[in-house]
C-alpha positions as CSV (number, residue, x, y, z in Angstrom):
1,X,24.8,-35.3,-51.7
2,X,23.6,-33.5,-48.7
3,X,22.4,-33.6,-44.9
4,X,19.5,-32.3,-44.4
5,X,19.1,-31.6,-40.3
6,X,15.3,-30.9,-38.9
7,X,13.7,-30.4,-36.1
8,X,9.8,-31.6,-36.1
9,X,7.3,-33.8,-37.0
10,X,4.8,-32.7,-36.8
11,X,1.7,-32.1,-39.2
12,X,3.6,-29.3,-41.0
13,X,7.1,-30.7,-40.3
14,X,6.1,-33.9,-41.6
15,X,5.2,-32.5,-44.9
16,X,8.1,-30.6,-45.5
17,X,10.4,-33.6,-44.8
18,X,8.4,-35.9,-46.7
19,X,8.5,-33.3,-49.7
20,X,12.2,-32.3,-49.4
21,X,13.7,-35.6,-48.9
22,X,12.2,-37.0,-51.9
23,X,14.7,-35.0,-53.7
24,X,17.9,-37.4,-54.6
25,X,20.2,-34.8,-53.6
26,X,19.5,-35.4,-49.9
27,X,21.4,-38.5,-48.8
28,X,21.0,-37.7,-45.0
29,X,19.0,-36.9,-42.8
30,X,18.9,-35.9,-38.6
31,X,15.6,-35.7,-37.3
32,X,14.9,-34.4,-33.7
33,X,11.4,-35.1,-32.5
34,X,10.2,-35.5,-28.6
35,X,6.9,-35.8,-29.2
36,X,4.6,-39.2,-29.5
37,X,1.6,-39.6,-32.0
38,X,-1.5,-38.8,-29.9
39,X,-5.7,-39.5,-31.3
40,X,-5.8,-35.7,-31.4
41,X,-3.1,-35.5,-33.9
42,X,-5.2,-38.1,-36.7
43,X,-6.6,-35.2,-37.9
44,X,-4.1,-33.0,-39.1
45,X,-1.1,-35.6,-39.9
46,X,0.3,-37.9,-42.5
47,X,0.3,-41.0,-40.2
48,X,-2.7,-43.6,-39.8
49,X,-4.9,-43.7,-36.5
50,X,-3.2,-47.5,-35.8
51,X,0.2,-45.6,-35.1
52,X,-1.3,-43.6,-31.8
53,X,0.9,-44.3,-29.0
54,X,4.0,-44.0,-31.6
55,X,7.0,-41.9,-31.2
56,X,6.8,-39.4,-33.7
57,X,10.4,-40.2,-34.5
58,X,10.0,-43.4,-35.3
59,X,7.2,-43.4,-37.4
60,X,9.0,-40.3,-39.5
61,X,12.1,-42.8,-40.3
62,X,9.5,-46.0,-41.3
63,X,7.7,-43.3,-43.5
64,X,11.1,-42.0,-45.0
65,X,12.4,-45.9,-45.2
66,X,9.3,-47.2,-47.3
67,X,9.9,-44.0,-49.7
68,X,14.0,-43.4,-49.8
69,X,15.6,-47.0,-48.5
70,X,18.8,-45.8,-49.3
71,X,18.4,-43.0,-46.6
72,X,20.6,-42.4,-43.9
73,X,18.9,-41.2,-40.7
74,X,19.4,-40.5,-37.3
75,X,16.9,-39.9,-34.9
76,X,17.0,-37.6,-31.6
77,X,13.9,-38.3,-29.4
78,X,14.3,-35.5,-27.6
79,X,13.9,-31.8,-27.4
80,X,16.4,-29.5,-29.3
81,X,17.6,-28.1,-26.1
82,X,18.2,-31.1,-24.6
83,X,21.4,-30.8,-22.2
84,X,21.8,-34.9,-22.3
85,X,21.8,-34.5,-26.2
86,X,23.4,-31.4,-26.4
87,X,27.0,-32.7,-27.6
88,X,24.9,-35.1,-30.5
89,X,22.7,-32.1,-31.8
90,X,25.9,-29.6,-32.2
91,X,27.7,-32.4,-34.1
92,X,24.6,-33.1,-36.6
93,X,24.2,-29.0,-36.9
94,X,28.0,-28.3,-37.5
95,X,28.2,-31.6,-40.0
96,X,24.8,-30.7,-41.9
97,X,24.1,-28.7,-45.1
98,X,20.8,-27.4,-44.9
99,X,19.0,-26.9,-41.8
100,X,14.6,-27.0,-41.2
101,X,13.1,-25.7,-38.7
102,X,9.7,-27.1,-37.9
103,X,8.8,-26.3,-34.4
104,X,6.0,-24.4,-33.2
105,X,7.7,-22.4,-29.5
106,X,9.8,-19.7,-29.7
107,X,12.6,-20.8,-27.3
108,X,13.1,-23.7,-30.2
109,X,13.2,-21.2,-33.2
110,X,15.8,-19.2,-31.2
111,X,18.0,-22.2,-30.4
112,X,17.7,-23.5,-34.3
113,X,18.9,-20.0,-35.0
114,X,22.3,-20.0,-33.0
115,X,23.0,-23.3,-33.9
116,X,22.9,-22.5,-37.8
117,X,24.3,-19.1,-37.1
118,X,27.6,-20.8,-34.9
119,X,28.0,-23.5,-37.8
120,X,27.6,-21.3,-40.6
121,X,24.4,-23.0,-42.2
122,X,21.5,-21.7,-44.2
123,X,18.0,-23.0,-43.0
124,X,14.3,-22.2,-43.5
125,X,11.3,-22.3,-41.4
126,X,7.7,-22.1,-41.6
127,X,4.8,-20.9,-39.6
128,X,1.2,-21.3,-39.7
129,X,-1.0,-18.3,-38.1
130,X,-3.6,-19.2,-35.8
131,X,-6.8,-20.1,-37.0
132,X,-4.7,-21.5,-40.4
133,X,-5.6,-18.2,-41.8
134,X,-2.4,-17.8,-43.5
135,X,1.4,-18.5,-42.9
136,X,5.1,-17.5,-42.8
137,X,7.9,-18.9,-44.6
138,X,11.3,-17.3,-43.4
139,X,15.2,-18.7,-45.0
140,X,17.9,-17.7,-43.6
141,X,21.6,-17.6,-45.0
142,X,25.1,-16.8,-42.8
143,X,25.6,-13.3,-42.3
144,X,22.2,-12.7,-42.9
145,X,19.3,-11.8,-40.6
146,X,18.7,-13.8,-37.4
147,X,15.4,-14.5,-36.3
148,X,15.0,-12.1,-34.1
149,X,16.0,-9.2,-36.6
150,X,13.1,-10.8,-38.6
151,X,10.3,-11.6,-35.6
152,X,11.4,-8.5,-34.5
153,X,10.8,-6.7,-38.0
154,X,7.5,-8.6,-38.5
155,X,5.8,-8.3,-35.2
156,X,6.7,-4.2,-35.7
157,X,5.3,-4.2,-39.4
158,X,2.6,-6.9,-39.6
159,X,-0.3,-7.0,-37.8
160,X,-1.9,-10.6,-37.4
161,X,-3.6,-12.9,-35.2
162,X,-0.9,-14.0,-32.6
163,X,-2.4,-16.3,-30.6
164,X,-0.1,-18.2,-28.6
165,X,0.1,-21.7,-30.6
166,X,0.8,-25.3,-29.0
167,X,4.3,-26.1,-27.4
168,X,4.8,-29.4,-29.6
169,X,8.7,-29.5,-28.0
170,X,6.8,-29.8,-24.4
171,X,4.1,-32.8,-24.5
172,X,1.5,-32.3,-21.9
173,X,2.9,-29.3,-20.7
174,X,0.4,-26.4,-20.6
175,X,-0.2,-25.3,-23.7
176,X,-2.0,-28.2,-25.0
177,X,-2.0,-29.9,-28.8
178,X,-5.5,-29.7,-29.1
179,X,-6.3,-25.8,-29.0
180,X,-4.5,-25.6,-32.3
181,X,-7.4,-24.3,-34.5
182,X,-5.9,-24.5,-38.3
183,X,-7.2,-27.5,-40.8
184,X,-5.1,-29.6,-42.2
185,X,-5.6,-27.8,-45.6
186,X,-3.9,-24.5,-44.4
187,X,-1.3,-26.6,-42.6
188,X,-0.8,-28.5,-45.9
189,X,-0.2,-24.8,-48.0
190,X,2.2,-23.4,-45.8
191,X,4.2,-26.5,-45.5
192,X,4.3,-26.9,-49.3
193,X,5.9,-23.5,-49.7
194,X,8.3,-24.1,-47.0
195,X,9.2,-27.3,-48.8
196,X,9.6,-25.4,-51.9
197,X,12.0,-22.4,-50.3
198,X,14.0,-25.2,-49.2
199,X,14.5,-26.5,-52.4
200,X,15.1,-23.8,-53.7
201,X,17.8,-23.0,-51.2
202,X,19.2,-26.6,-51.5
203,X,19.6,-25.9,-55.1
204,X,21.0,-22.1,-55.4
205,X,23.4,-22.4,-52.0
206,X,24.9,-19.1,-51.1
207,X,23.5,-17.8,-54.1
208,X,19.6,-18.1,-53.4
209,X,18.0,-14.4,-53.9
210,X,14.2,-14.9,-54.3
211,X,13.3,-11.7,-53.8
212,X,12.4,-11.6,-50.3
213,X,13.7,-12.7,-46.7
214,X,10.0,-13.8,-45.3
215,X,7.0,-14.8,-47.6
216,X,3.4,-14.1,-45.9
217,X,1.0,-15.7,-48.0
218,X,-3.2,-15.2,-46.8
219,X,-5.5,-18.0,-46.7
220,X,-8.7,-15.9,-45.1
221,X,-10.0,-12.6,-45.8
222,X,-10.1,-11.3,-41.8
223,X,-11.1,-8.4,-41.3
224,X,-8.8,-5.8,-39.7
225,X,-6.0,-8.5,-40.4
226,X,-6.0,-9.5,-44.1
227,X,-8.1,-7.3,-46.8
228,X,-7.6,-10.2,-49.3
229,X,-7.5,-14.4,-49.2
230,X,-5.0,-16.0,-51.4
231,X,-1.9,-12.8,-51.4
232,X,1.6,-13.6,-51.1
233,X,3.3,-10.6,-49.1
234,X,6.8,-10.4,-49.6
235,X,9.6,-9.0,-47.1
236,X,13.2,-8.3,-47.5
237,X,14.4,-7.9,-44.1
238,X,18.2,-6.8,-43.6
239,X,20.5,-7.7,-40.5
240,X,19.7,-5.2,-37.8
241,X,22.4,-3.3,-36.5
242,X,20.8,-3.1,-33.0
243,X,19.4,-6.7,-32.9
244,X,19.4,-8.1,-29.4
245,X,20.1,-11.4,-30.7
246,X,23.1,-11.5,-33.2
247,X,24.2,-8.1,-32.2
248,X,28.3,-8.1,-32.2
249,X,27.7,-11.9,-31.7
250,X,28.0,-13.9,-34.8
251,X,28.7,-17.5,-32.9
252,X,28.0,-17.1,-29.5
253,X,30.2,-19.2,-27.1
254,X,26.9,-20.4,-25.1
255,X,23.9,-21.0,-26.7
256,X,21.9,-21.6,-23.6
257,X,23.4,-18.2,-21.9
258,X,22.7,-16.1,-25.3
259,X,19.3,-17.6,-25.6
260,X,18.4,-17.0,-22.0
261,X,19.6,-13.3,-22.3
262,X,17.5,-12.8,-25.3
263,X,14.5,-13.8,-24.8
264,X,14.6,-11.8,-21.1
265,X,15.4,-8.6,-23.3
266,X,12.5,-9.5,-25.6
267,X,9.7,-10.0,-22.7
């Protein structure tokens, strides 16, 4: 039986947990959510218009209770770099199996990585483009890549729309919810194949190989981005010897100093 730890959700992290914890295999489950169900959210979500005003959180667990009663959760409202929380959030990473990554700002997606990376724990995580004109799906194993050896990689090798998208770990800070521009259909793709790659990886363990490291799959013909809708672009992205990020630093000793440092060197 298995722990599944998350962070997010939201529209897309709410699908991949529905998805992935229907599977008997997981018995557990930490969620870490900050954010409350807002009108703007109806739209794109799983969750009805009478639960506005919700915390996220919460209505994740009722959602997971009515489906898998036998479910163990714990909920974290609160941002994944927390300081208050900090001691909680190390415990459910070190203690987990499988780790999901479902936010949508970079300072989170680093974090998620050095937590996974100090604790020794595959995870996967998934990203919808701007404009939901197609997506990422990254999994990550220890003593493989980081994420910056693969956002590094990717924003070399792959030219796309890289609009800054919404801060969901910072509600009503200034990069508001509603300027995100992808449907809930595109939303709903790219989570589906993020629930399936963590599956997969749930299944295989330390022996999942499918090919590739990150899966670009196109939803739009754009020009100058994408020639073609509905192609899955596959990367195998080795550990970089001259990453920033996990550079001669397998487990950092702390995560908020290593994260600070790398995310100057990448500006």
């Amino acid at each position: 039986m298995s722990h599944l730890f998350q962070v997010g959700a939201g529209s897309g992290g709410m699908t991949v947990l529905d998805v992935v914890c229907r599977d008997p295999r997981i018995s557990r489950v930490t969620l870490i959510e900050p954010d409350e169900y807002k009108p703007h959210n109806v739209v794109r979500h799983l969750f009805p218009p009478s639960a506005v005003g919700s915390k996220k959180s919460n209505l994740a667990a009722k959602w997971l209770e009515e489906r898998r009663p036998d479910l163990k959760l714990q909920l974290l409202h609160c941002s994944l770099m927390s300081p208050l929380h900090a001691a909680k959030i190390e415990a459910a990473a070190q203690a987990c199996d499988l780790g999901v990554c479902a936010a949508d700002n970079e300072a989170a997606k680093f974090h998620f990585d050095l937590l996974m990376r100090r604790f020794l724990k595959p995870w996967t995580l998934g990203e919808v483009l701007a404009g939901g004109i197609g997506g990422f799906v990254h999994w990550f194993a220890p003593g493989g890549p980081c994420y910056g050896c693969v956002a590094s990689f990717l924003r070399r090798t792959v030219q796309a729309d890289t609009s800054k998208p919404p801060d969901y770990a910072a509600p009503g800070g200034p990069a508001p919810e509603t300027t995100i521009p992808a449907s809930r259909a595109s939303i709903e793709v790219i989570a589906s194949l993020h629930a399936q790659i963590t599956l997969q990886l749930l299944t295989h363990g330390a022996g999942y190989d499918p090919g590739f490291t990150s899966l670009l799959f196109t939803l739009e013909k754009v020009p100058g981005i994408f020639d073609e809708a509905f192609r899955a672009h596959r990367f195998r992205i080795p550990r970089a010897p001259d990453c920033l990020i996990c550079k001669d630093c397998g487990a950092p000793a702390d995560l908020d100093d290593a994260l600070k440092n790398a995310l100057k060197r990448l500006q």
